[in-house]
C-alpha positions as CSV (number, residue, x, y, z in Angstrom):
1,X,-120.2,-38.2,-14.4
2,X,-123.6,-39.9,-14.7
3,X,-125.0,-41.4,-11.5
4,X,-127.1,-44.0,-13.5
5,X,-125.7,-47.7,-12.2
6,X,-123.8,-46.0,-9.5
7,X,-124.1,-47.4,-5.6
8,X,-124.6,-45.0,-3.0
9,X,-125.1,-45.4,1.0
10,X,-126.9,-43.1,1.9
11,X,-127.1,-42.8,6.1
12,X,-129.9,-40.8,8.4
13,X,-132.1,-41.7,5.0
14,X,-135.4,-42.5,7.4
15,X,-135.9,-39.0,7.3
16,X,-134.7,-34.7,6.6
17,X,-131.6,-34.1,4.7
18,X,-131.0,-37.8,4.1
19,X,-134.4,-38.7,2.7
20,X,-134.6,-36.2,0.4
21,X,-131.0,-36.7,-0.8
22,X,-131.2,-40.5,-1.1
23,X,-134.4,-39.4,-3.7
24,X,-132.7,-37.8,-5.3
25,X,-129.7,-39.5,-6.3
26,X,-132.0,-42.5,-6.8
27,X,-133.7,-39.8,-9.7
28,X,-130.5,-39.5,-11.2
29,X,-130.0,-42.9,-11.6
30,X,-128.1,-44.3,-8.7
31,X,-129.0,-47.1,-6.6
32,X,-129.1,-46.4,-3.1
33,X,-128.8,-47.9,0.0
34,X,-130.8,-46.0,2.3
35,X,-128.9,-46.4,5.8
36,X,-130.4,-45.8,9.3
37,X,-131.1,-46.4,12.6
38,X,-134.7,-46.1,12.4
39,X,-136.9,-47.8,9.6
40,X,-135.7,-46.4,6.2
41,X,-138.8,-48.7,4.3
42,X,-141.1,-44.8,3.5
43,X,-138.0,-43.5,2.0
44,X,-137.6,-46.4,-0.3
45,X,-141.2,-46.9,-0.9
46,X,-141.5,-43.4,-1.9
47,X,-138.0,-44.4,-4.2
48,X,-139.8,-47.0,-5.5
49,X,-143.5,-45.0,-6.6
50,X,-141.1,-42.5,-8.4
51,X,-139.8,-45.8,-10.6
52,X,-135.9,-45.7,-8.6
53,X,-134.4,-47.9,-6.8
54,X,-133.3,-48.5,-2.9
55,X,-133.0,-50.9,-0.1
56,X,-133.6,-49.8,3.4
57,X,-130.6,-51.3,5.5
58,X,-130.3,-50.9,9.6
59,X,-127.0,-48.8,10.5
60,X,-126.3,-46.9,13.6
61,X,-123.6,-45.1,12.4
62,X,-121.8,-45.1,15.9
63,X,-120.8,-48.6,15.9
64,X,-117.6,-49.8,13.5
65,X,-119.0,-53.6,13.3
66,X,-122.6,-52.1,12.3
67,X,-120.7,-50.2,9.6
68,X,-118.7,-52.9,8.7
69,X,-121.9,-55.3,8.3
70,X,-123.6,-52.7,6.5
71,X,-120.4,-52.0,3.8
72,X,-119.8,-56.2,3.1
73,X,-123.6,-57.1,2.6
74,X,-123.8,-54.0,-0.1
75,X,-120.7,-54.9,-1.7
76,X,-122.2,-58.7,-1.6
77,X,-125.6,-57.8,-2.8
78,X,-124.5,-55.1,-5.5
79,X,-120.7,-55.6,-6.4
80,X,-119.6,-52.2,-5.0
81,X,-120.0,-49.1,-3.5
82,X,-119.8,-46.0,-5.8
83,X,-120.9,-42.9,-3.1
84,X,-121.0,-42.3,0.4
85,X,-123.3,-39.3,1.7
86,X,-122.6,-39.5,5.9
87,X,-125.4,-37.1,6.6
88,X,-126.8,-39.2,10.0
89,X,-126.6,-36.5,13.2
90,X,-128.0,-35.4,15.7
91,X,-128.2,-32.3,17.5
92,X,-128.9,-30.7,21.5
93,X,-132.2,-28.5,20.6
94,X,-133.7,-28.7,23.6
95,X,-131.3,-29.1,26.2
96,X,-128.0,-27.2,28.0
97,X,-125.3,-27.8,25.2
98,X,-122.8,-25.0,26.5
99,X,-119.8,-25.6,26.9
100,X,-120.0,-25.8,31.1
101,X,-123.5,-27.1,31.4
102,X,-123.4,-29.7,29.2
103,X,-123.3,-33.2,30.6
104,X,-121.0,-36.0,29.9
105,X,-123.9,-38.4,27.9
106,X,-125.1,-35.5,25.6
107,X,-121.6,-34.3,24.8
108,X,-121.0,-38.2,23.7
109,X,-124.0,-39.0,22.1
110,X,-123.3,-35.5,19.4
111,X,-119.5,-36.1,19.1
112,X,-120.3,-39.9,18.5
113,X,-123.2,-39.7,16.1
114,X,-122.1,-36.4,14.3
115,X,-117.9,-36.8,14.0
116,X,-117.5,-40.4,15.1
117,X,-120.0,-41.7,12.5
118,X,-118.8,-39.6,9.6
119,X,-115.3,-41.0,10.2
120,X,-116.2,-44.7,10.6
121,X,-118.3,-44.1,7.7
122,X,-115.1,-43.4,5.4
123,X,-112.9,-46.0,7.2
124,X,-115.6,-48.4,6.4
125,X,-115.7,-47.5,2.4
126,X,-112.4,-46.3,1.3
127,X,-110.7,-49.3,1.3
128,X,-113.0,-50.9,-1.4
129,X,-113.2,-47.8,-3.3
130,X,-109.5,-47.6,-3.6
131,X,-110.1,-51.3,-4.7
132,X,-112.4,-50.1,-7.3
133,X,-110.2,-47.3,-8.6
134,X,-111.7,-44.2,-6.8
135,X,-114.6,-43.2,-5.4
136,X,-116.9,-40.1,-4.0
137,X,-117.7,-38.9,-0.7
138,X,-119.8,-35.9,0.9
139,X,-120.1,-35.4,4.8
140,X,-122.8,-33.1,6.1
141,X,-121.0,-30.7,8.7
142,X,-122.9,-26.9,9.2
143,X,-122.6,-23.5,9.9
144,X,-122.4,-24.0,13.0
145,X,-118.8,-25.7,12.2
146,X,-117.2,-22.0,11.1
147,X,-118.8,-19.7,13.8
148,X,-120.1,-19.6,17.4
149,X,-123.4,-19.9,17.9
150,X,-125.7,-20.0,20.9
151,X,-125.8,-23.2,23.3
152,X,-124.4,-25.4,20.6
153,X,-121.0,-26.5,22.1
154,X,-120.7,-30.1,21.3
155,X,-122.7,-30.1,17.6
156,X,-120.0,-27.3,17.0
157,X,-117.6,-29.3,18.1
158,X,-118.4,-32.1,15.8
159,X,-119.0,-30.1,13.4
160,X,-116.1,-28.5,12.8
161,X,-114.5,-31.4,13.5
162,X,-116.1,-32.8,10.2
163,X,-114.7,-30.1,8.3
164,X,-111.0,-30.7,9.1
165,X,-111.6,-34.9,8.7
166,X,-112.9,-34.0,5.6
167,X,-110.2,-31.9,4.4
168,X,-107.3,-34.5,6.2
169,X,-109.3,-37.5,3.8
170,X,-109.1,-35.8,0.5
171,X,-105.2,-34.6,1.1
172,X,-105.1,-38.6,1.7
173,X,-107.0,-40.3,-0.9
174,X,-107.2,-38.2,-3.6
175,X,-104.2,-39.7,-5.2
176,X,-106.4,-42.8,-5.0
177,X,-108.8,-40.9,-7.1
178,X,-111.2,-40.9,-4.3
179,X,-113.1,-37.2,-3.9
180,X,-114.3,-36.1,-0.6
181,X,-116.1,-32.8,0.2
182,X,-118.1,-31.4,2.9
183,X,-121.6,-28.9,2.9
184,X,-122.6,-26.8,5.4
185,X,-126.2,-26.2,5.9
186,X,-127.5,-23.4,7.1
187,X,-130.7,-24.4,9.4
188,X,-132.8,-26.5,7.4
189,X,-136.3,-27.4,7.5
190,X,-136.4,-31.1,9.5
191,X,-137.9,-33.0,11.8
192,X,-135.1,-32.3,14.3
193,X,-136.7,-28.3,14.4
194,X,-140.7,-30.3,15.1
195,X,-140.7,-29.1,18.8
196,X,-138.7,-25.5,18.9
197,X,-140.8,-22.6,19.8
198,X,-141.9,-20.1,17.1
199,X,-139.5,-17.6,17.9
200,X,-136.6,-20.1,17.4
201,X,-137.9,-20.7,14.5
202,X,-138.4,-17.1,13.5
203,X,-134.8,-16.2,14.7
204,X,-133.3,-19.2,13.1
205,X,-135.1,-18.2,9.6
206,X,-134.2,-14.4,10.0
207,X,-130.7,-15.5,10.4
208,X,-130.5,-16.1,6.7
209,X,-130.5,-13.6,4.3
210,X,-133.3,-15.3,2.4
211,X,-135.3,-15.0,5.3
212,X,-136.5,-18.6,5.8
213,X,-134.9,-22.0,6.4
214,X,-133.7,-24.1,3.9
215,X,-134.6,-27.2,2.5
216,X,-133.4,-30.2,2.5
217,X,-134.3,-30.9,-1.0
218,X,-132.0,-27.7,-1.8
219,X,-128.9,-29.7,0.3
220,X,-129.8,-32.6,-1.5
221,X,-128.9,-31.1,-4.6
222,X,-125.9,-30.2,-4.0
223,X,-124.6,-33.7,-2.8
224,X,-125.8,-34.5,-6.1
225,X,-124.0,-32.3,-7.6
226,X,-120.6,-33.1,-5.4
227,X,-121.0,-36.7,-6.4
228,X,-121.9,-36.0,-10.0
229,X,-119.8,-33.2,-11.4
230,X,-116.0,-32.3,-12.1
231,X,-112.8,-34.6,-10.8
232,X,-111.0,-31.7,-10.1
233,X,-113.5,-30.8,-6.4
234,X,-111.8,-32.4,-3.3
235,X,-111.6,-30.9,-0.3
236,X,-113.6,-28.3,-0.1
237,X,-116.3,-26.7,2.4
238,X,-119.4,-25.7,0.8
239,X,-122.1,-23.3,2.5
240,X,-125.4,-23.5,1.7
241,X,-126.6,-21.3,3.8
242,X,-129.0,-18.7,2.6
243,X,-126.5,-15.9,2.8
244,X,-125.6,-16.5,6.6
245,X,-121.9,-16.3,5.6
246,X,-122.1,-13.2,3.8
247,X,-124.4,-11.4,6.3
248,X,-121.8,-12.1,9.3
249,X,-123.6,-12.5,12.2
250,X,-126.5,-14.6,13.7
């Protein structure tokens, strides 16, 4: 499947993972709505220099009437929505995230962002994509989803809990034609690493088998190729994780 004429929301697009994936299904063709909380207008400036096209559109991803706003005014504007790439999240870096020391607020603010958002995300589209006759959808969970991993309780939680919501949507609307997968990244190479400590950063890179992080040009292409290739993929959990599956351990 071509991507040329195809709508896509894009969400966490000011920046990381989302900016470099709503480039580059705007390469391929698509259209995309580049979906944040913070000010998406570099990301579709930078669209725009490389001859694409994008609109930068506010969305906290946490909220069902911001999503709701956010699905009518791009079905108003643009007839329809093709692709949804839920990639917003956040994640604890910096602070106590296990499981006893966490607080209340941080816990909330991960689960809400990371699982809640993914979910009101596909509640928000699905409808119209059934509508329309099908539809295709990739939420960015992470390795952290299918192992234990230090002082990262309630982005595992979320997480993994993207992985099964994925899984639960596709067993539900692929009769509708509508194709939902999910990537886990390994760590990847975004502003949320900017104030870790060398050796994080060493430990985190060494944990791959490559030996570095990732990019998040490299997870863009895959949710390119998710949304592009084969109606036989629905739901399914792909790593792309340098190898940290097959080496087995952190």
């Amino acid at each position: 499947m071509s991507l040329n004429g195809k709508i896509a929301i894009v969400t966490g697009a000011a920046q990381g993972i989302g900016q470099a994936t709503a480039k580059r299904l705007a390469s391929e063709g698509a259209t995309v709505i580049a979906a944040d909380i913070q000010d998406a207008s570099a990301t579709v400036d930078a669209i725009a220099q490389l001859g694409g096209k994008a609109h930068a559109y506010e969305l906290d991803v946490r909220v069902m009437n911001s999503w709701a706003d956010t699905v009518r005014e791009v079905i108003d504007g643009h007839g329809r929505v093709d692709l949804l790439a839920n990639i917003a999240g956040v994640v604890n870096m910096l602070s106590e995230d296990s499981v006893v020391g966490l607080s209340e607020e941080a816990w909330d603010n991960v689960i809400n962002t990371d699982l809640k958002g993914v979910w009101l995300g596909m509640r928000a589209v699905i409808p119209h994509m059934i509508e329309r006759g099908g539809g295709r959808i990739v939420n960015i969970s992470s390795m952290a989803a299918l192992r234990g991993l230090p002082n990262l309780a309630s982005y595992s939680a979320a997480k993994g809990g993207v992985v099964s919501l994925t899984k639960q949507a596709a067993f539900e609307y692929g009769p509708h034609n509508i194709l939902i997968n999910a990537i886990c990244p390994g760590t990847i190479d975004t502003p949320i690493l900017a104030d870790i400590t060398d050796e994080m950063r060493e430990a985190n890179a060494n944990a791959h088998i490559v030996r570095r992080l990732g990019l998040p040009e490299e997870i863009a292409s895959m949710v390119a190729y998710l949304m592009r290739e084969g109606s036989f993929l629905t739901g399914e959990i792909y790593p792309v994780d340098g190898g940290w599956a097959a080496k087995g351990n952190f």
